[in-house]
C-alpha positions as CSV (number, residue, x, y, z in Angstrom):
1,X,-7.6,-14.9,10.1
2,X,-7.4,-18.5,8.1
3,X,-3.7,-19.4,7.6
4,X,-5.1,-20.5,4.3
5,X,-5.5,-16.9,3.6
6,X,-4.3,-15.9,-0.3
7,X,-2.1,-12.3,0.3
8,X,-1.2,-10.6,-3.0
9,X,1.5,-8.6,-4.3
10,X,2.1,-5.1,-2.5
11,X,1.3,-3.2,-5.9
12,X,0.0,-3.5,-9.4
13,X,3.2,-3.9,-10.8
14,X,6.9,-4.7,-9.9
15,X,9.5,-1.7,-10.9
16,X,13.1,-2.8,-9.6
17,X,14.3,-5.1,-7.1
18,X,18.0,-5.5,-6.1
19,X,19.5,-6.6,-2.7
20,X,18.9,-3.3,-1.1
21,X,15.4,-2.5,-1.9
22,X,11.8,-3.6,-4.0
23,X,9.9,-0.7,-5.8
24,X,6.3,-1.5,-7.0
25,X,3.9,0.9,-8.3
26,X,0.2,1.1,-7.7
27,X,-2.5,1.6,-9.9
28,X,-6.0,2.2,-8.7
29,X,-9.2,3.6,-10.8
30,X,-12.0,5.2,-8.7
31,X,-13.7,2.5,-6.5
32,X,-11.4,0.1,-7.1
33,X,-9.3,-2.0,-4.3
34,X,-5.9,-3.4,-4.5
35,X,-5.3,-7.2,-3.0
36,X,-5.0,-7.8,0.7
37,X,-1.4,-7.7,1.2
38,X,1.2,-8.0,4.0
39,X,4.2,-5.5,4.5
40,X,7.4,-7.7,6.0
41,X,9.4,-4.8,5.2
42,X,9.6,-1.2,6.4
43,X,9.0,1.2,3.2
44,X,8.3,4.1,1.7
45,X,5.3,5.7,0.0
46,X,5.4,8.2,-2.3
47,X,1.7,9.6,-3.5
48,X,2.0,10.9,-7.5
49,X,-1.6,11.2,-8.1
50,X,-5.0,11.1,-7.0
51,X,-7.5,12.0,-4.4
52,X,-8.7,10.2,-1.8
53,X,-7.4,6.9,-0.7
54,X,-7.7,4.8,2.0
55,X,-6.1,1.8,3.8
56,X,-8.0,-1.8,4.7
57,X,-6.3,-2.9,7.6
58,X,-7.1,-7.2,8.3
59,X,-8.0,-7.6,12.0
60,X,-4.2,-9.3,12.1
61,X,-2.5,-6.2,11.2
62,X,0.7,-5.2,13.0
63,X,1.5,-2.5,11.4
64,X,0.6,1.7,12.3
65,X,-2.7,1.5,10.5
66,X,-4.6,-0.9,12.2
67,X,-8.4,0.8,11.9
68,X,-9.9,1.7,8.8
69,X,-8.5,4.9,7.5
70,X,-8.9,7.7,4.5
71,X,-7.2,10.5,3.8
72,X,-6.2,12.9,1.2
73,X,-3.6,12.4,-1.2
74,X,-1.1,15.0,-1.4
75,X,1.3,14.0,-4.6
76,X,5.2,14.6,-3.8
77,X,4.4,13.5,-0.5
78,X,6.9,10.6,0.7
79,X,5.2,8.5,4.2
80,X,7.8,6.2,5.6
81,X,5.3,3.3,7.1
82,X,6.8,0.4,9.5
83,X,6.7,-3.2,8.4
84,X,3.2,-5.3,10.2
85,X,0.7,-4.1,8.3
86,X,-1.9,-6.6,6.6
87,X,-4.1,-4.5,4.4
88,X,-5.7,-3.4,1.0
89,X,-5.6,0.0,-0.5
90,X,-8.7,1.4,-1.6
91,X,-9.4,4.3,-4.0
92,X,-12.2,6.2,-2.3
93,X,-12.1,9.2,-5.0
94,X,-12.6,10.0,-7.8
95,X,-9.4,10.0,-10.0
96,X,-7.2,7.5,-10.8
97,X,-5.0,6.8,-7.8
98,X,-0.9,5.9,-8.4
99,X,1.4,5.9,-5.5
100,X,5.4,4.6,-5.3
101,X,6.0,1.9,-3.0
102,X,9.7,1.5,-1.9
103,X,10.7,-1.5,0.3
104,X,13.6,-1.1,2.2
105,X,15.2,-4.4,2.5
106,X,17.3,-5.7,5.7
């Protein structure tokens, strides 16, 4: 991948940040896709609504998703993901999708 690639923010918007950890949510309508983004940080995500999503994964991706993936979204459910990956989110249903991202800072 071009170093000269643009990455966006992990989410749609910025909650809290403090010296221990970074919380974003994310926002997606049916169809839509978030920016490709990179995770430096292990973190936490916690599904609150929606159907089917799935992740984007760049062909530099270090992180546990690292093939194009889709899966059903449970809300409540909390996923602790490693730090590496280089991805986009997509929602591949058809409800609004919002999910809890929690970086857990070193």
């Amino acid at each position: 991948m071009s170093d000269e690639r643009k990455l966006g923010d992990i989410g749609t918007k910025l909650l809290l940040e403090n010296e221990r950890v970074r919380v974003w949510e994310v926002r997606l309508a049916p169809g839509e896709e978030g920016a490709v983004h990179r995770h430096d940080a292990d973190h936490l995500l916690i599904q609150v609504a929606g159907d089917r999503i799935a992740v984007v994964p760049e062909a530099d991706s270090e992180g546990p998703f690292r093939k194009y993936f889709e899966a059903d979204v449970i809300p409540g459910a909390v996923v602790e993901v490693s730090r590496g990956g280089v991805e986009a989110a997509r929602n591949v249903g058809a409800e609004p999708y919002i999910e809890v991202i929690v970086e857990l800072k070193d």
